[in-house]
N, C-alpha and C positions, 0 to 999 in steps of 0.2 A: 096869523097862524103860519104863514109859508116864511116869515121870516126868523121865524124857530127850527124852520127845521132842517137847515144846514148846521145848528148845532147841535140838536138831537143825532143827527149824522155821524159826528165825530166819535173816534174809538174812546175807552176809559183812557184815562193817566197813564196808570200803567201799562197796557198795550204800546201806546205811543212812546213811553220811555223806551221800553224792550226795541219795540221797532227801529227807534236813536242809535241803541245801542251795537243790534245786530249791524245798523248801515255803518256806524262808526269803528266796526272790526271786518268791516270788509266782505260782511253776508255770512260770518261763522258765529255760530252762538258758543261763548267763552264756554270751556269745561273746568268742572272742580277741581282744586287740587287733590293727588293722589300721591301715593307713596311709590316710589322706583319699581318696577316689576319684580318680585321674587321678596319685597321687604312690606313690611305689615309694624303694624304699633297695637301693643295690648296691655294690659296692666296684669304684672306677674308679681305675687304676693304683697301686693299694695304698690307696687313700685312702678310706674311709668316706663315703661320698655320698647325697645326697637328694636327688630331680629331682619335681619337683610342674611342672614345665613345660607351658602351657597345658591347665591344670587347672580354667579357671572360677572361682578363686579368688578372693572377694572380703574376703578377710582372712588374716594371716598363720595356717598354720595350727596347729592342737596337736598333739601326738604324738609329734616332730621328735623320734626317739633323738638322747638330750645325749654321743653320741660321732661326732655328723657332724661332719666338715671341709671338705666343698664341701656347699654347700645352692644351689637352682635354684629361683626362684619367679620365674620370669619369662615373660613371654606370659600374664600374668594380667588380674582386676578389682581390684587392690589400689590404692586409693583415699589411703591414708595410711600411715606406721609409727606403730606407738604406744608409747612409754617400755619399755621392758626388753624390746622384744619378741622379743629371742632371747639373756637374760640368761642361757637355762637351756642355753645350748650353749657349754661352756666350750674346747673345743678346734676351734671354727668359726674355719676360713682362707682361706675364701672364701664370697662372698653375690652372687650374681645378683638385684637386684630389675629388673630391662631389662623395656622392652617392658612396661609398665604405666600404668596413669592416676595414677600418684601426683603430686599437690600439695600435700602436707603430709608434714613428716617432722619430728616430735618431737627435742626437743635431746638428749634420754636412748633415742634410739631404738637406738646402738650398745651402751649401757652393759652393760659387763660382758665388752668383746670387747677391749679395749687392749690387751690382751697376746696374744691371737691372729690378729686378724682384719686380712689381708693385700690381700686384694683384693677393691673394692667396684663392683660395675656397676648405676650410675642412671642410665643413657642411655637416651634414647626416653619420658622421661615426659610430665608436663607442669608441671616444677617452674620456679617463677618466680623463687624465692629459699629456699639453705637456711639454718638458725639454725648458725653457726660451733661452738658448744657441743656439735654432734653429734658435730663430731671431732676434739674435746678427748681428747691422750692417745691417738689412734689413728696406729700407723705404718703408713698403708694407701697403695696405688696403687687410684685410684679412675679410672671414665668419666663423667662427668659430660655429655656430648655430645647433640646431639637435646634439645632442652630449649627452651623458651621464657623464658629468663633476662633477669631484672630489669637485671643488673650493676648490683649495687646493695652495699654495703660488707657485709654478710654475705660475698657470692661472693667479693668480695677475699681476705677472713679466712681462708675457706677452701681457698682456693689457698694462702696460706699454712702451713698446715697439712700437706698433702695433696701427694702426686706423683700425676701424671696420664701415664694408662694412656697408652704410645705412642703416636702418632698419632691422639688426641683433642682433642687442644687446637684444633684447627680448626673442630671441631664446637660448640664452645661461643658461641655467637650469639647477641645481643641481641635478645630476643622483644619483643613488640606493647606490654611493659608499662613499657620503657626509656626512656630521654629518645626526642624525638623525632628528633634529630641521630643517636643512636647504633645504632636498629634496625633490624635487618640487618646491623650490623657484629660482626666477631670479638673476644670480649672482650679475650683477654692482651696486643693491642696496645694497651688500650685504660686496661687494669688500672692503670699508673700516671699515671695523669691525676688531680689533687689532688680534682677534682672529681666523681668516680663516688664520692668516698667522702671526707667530713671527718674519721673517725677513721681509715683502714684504713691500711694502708703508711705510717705517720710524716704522713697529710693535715693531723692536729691539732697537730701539730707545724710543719710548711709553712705554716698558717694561723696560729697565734700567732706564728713569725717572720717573716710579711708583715707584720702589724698593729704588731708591735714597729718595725720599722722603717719603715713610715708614721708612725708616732708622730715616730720620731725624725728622721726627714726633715722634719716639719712644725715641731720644734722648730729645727732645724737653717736652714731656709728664714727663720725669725722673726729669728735671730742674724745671717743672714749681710745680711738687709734690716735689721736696725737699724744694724750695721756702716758698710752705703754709706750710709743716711740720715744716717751722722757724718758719713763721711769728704766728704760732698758740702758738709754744712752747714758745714763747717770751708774748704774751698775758696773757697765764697763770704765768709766773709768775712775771709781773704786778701785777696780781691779788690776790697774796698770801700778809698778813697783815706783817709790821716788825716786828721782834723781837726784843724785846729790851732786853738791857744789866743789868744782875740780878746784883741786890745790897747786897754785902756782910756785912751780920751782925758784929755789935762791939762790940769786947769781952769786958769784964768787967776789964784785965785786961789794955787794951790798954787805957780802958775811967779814971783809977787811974792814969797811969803813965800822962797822958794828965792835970789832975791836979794839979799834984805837978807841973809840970813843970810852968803852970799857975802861 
């Protein structure tokens, strides 16, 4: 009987795991994971959602369950996007970045969203120009609005790219950094002017067929003045009287010998 009951002694399994476990983190017992202070996950009309909406954020943040479809990080400190930063959300159909400081957005900052990612809100930052490379391959309706914009041949590209959110196309304004004719003014009137862009919309294309055809306007102009230089030089001397061929006087002695032979 006494040699049972040092094992009647012994705590359950489980206790002695936990107990493993606490000494194997150093006397703290691990806490759940939680979501960033100020952000929360809900499901908003069936859709799996993440609202971090003025959260203080001054970085996108980690956590982000990779089965969100609307994500909200807007009314933040978010400063920049950085290359893949939401590569690990493979079923993301909309992104709020609004209402943030951002002026910098990495060309690889969507990567990884082509195939989902529906609706993009960058309105309210303070973005002067994005790299066209960001939305390569994205079929998105995007805000682009509230912006201090360069309109500079990147924002062309990207109009090209991109459909804009209904009634935003107004809000896209040539900010402080633009020519100095154009700020203040609405970009999309402004978008096909050869000149906001050498390559964007066929410009390098416009500009090699200008140059082609001053070339050949000035060959053209050479031909058409050597032309009248003929036809003038040829008029004048039309116009100059013959000359005619002098008549050589007869010697006396020639009109004798002419005689006798008579």
């Amino acid at each position: 009987l006494r040699l049972c009951q040092p094992f009647t002694m012994l705590p359950p399994a489980g206790h002695l795991l936990f107990l493993l476990l606490v000494m194997g983190t150093g006397g703290t017992v691990p806490r759940p994971w939680g979501p960033p202070r100020g952000c929360y996950a809900a499901e908003e009309a069936g859709e799996r959602t993440f609202r971090c909406s003025q959260a203080g954020l001054s970085a996108v943040p980690t956590g982000i369950p990779n089965d969100t479809r609307k994500l909200y990080l807007d009314a933040n400190r978010l400063a920049s996007v950085p290359a893949g930063a939401f590569q690990h959300l493979p079923v993301l159909e909309e992104l709020d970045l609004s209402h943030n400081i951002l002026a910098h957005l990495s060309g690889a900052a969507f990567r990884g969203l082509a195939g989902t990612l529906r609706h993009l809100d960058l309105s309210a930052n303070r973005l002067v120009s994005v790299p066209a490379e960001a939305f390569m391959g994205l079929q998105i309706q995007v805000n682009l609005s509230a912006n201090p914009w360069r309109c500079d041949c990147a924002l062309q590209e990207v109009l090209r790219l991109v459909r804009l959110a209904p009634g935003t196309g107004t809000g896209i304004v040539c900010g402080p950094g633009a020519r100095a004719d154009l700020v203040g003014q609405e970009f999309l009137p402004l978008a096909g002017e050869e000149e906001l862009c050498g390559t964007g919309w066929g410009g390098a294309q416009r500009s090699t067929d200008v140059a082609l055809l001053v070339t050949m306007g000035g060959w053209l102009a050479l031909v058409v003045a050597y032309l009248a230089h003929y036809v003038w030089q040829n008029r004048e001397e039309t116009r100059r009287p013959l000359k005619r061929a002098p008549v050589l006087p007869v010697r006396s002695e020639d009109s004798s010998t002419l005689s006798t032979v008579v």
